[in-house]
N, C-alpha and C positions, 0 to 999 in steps of 0.2 A: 762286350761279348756279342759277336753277332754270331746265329745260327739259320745255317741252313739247311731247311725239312725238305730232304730229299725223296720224290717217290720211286716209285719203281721204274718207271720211264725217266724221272728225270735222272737217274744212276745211268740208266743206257742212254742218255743221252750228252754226258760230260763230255766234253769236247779240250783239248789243248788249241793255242793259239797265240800266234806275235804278233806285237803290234808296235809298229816302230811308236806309233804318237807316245802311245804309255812309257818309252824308255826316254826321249823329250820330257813327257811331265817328271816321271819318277826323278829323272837325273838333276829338277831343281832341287833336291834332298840332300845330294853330294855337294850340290854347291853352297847351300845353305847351312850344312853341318858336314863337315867331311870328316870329321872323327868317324862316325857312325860307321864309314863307309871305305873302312881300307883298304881293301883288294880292288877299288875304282881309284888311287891316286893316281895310278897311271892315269889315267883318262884323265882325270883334272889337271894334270902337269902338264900334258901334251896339248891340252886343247885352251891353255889357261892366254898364250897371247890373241889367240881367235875369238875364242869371246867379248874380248874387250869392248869389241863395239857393237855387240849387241844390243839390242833395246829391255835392258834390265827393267826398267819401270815398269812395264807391262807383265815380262817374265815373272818378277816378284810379286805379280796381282794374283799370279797362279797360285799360290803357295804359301802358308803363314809359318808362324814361329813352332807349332808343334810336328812340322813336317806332313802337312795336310793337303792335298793339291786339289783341284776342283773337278770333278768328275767329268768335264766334259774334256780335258787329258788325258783319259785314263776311258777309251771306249772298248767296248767288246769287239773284236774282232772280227768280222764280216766273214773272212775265208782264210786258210792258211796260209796265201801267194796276200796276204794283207803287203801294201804300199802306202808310203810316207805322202803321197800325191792322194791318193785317192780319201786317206784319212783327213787329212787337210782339207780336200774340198768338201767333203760330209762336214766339217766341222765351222766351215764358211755359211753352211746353209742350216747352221740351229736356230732353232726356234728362240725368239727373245726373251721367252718364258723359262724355258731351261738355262739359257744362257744366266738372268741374271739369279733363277733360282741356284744353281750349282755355286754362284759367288759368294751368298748370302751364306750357305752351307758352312761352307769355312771359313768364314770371314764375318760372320754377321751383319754384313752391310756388303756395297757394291764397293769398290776401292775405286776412287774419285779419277782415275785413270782409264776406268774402264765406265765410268755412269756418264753416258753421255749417248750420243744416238749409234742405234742398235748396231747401224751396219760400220758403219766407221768402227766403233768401239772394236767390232769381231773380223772386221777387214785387220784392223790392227795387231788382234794376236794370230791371226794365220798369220799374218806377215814375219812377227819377231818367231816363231816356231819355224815357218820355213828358215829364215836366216839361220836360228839357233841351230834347225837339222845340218844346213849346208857347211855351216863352219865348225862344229866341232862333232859331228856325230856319222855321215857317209862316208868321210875317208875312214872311215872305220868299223859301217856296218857289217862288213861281209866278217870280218872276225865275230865281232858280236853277236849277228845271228846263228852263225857257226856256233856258237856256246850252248845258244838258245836252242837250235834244234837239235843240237846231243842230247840235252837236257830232255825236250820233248822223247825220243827214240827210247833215253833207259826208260821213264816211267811209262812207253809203252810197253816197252820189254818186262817192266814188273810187272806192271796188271795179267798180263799173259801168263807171267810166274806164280805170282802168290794175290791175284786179285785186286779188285778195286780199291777194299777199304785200308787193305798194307799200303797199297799206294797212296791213298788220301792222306790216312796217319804220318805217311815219309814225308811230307811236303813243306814241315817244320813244326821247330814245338809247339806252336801257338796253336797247332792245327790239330784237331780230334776228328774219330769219327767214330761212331756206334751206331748200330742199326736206323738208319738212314737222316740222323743228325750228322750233320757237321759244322763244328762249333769252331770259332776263329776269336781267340782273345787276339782284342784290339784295344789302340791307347786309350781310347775312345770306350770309358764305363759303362753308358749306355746300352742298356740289354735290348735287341733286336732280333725278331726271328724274320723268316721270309719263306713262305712255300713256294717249293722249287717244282715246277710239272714237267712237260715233254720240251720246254724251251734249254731246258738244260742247262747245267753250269760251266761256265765255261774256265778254264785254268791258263793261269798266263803266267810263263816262267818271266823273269826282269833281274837285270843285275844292280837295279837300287831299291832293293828294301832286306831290310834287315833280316825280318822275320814271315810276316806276312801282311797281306793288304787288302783292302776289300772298300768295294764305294762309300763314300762319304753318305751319300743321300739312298734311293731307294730304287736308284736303276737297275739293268738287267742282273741278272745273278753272275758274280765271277769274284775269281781268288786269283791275287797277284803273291807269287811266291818266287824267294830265291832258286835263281838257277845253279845246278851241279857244275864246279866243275871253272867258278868265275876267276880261280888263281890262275889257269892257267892263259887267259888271256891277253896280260899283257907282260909276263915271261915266261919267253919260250923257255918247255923243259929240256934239261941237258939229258942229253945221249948218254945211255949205258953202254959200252961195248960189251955184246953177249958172246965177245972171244972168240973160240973157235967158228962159229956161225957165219962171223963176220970177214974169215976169208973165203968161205965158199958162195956168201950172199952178195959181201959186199957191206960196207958197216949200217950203209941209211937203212938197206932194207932187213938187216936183222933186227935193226932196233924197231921200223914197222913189224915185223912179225911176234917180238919180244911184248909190243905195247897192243895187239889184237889177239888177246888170253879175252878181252869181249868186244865186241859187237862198237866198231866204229866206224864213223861214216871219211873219207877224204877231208871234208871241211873241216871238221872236228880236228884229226890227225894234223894238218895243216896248220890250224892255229896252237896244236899242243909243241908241235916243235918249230914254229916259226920258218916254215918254207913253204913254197907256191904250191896253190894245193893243183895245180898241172902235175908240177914233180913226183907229188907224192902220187897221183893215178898211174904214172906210170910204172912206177915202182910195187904199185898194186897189183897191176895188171899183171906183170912181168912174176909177180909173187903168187898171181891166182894160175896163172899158166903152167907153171910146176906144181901144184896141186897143193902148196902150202897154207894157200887160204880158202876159204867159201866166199858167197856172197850173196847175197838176197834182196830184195828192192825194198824200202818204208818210204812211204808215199815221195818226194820229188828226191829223197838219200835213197845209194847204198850203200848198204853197210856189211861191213869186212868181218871176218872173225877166223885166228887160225884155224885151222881143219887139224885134224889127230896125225897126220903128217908134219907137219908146220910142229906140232906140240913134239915129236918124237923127236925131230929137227935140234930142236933146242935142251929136251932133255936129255939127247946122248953127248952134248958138249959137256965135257969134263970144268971147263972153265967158267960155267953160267948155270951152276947148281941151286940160282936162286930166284933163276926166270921161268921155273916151269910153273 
């Protein structure tokens, strides 16, 4: 059980954040158990000849048989526009201290692949990570982060609604929260607390962990939690025809206004029905212009949501009595 004492400043200062490295570490998990992790077979099927010639030796240095990865894969996120270059080169330049302390962490020793001199040993895994990013994870991020930052957008949208601590509570079962504990059962028995001040915690949605995650060792404060929403990523959902709607709209765009009953952004929409998310802005556009939708900006999204038009639209169709 790790807990974290939340103050008052550190509540206003909870932060969301992605980080491509942590979907790198996380994702040796799926490779290492992919029971665990079935709404990622897609991923592992598609990307399973490009791995081949990865440098697994050092990959597997990351990661032991309890699905434990070394925290220096798993970093806090610097800014929201976080990149897979900029993590990488922060991760080139750790200290020897952390590096071989975060080994020892889960592994209890250094693994004989990585004990040897400092910079080789850490030239060596920026290398097989970038390899690993290049070959099985960029021709795929823009979906992936699509997932990830819908994800962030509802649980902003909740706080706004029903507060912090229903947020915190949503973010899986493993996760509690009471007046300014928040308590994360982990595999790991281990009772640990950590006061949390104005540095903040920071929340990192990731589409490999089951339940929830949180550092191995004693680093900054942050919770790795399942993202909302991870089915729909690698099959697109099939179109409903909302019928009559759909000769006046046109079928793509009724089924956009049928699927914005809440607040989503083009990306998001994009990767839910498997087309360019170019198409679907314009389809947007074309939809905010007859007054059927709104739209509002969340920090680098907008995001869509029908307007009481758009809702009127659809429930005066005799055919689609099940889309209001």
């Amino acid at each position: 059980m790790l807990t974290y004492a939340l103050s008052d400043e550190a509540v206003g200062a909870i932060r969301f954040g992605l980080s491509p490295l942590t979907e790198l570490g996380l994702s040796l998990r799926m490779i290492r158990n992919p029971a665990r992790y079935p709404l990622q077979l897609g991923w592992l099927r598609r990307t399973e000849t490009a791995r081949a010639g990865l440098d697994h030796e050092v990959l597997d240095a990351l990661i032991d048989d309890r699905g434990w990865t070394v925290d220096f894969v798993n970093p806090r996120p610097r800014s929201p526009l976080t990149r897979i270059d900029d993590e990488l080169a922060a991760l080139a330049a750790i200290d020897p201290t952390e590096f071989r302390r975060d080994l020892v962490a889960v592994h209890g020793h250094v693994p004989a692949v990585l004990d040897g001199p400092h910079e080789a040993a850490v030239a060596r895994v920026v290398a097989a990570l970038g390899e690993f990013w290049a070959a099985a994870f960029e021709p795929f991020w823009p979906r992936i982060r699509a997932v990830l930052e819908a994800d962030i957008a509802y649980r902003a949208r909740l706080v706004a609604k029903t507060g912090v601590a229903e947020m915190l509570g949503g973010l899986s079962p493993r996760v509690q929260y009471d007046h300014g504990e928040l308590r994360i059962r982990l595999t790991d028995p281990t009772p640990r607390r950590r006061e949390v001040g104005d540095e903040g915690l920071a929340l990192i949605p990731t589409m490999f962990t089951a339940n929830a995650s949180a550092p191995v060792g004693d680093g900054p404060p942050l919770l790795l939690y399942p993202a909302r929403g991870q089915g729909a990523l690698w099959e697109a959902e099939r179109p409903l025809n909302p019928g009559a709607a759909a000769g006046v709209l046109g079928e793509t765009r009724a089924v956009l206004l049928r699927a914005l009953g809440e607040p989503a952004s083009s990306t998001e929409l994009a990767v839910r029905f498997d087309v360019t998310t170019s198409a679907v802005n314009q389809h947007l556009r074309a939809l905010r212009a007859a007054g059927l939708l709104t739209s509002s900006r969340y920090g680098r999204s907008i995001l869509y949501l029908r307007s009481p038009l758009g809702t009127a639209l659809l429930a005066a169709d005799p055919t689609a009595t099940t889309l209001a």
